[in-house]
N, C-alpha and C positions, 0 to 999 in steps of 0.2 A: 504494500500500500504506500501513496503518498505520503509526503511532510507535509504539515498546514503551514502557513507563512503569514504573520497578522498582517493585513497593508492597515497603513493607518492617515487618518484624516490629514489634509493639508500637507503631505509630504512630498506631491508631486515635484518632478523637476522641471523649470521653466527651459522652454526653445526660445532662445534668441535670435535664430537665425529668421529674417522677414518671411515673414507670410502675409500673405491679403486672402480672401474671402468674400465670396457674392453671400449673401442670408436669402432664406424665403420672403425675407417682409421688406426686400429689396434695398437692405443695409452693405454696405461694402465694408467691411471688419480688418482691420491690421491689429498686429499685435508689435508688444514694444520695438522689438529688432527692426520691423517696417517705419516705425514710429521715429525713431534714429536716423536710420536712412536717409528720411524723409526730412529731416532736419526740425524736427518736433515741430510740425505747422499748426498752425489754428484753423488756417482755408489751405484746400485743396485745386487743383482741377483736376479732374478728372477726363480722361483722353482712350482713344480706341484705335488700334491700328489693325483696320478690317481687311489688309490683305495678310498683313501678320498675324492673325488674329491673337492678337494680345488687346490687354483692358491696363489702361497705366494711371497709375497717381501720381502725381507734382504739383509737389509745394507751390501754395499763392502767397503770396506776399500780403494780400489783405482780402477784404472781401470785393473783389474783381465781379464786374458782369462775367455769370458764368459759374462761380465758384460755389463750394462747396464747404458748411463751416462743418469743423472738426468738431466731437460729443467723444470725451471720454465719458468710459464705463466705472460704474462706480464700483469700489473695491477689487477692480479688475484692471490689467495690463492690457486692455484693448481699447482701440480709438476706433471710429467709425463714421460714415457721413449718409442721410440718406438717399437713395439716389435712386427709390421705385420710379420715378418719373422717368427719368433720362436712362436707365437702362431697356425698360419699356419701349421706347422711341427705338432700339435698333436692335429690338428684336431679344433682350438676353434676361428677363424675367425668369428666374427658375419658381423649381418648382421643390428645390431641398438646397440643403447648403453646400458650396464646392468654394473647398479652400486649395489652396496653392504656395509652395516656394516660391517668392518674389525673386526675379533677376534686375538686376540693375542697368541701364541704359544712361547713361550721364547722370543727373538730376530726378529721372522717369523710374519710378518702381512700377513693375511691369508681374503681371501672370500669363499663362497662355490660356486661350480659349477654343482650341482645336477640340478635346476633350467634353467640353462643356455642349458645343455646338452638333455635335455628333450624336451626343445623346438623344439632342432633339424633344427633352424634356418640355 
């Protein structure tokens, strides 16, 4: 038979390395490491490269036509902005959550969206 192994509350280990994330209620979710990257913004914009199909975030300097204001989470390492409108508009409202490894492009924190689009959720 097996060993039992207590796991125990709040022991997790945090990833640092960026991630971003689409949500069902058409939230776009980073967590700290994206957060850094990103150089801890207040606004965002938020950008699409539809033959790449990648979904990118960069830093706004303020709140710009167009932008996006940043909500952190409370008691939580995640920052987020809503963007059910403008993901709607081209097409990439899911229909569950699909997170990702963030790649860097200069300034552009980037996910791919090959995966996502495929599914056809």
């Amino acid at each position: 038979m097996g060993t039992w192994k207590q796991l125990r509350a709040h022991a997790s280990v945090r990833s640092y390395v960026p991630s971003v994330g689409l949500q069902r209620n058409g939230r776009i979710a980073w967590n700290r490491g994206a957060q850094e990257s990103l150089g801890h913004p207040q606004f965002v914009r938020l950008l699409l490269d539809d033959e790449g199909q990648r979904l990118g975030v960069q830093k706004a300097e303020c709140m710009e036509e167009g932008a996006f204001a940043v909500q952190k989470a409370a008691k939580q390492q995640t920052w987020s902005i809503s963007a059910f409108g403008a993901l709607q508009q081209v097409g990439l409202s899911v229909g569950y959550s699909y997170r990702k490894y963030a790649q860097q492009d200069g300034d552009i924190l980037w996910i791919p969206l090959a995966e996502l689009r495929a599914r056809g959720d």
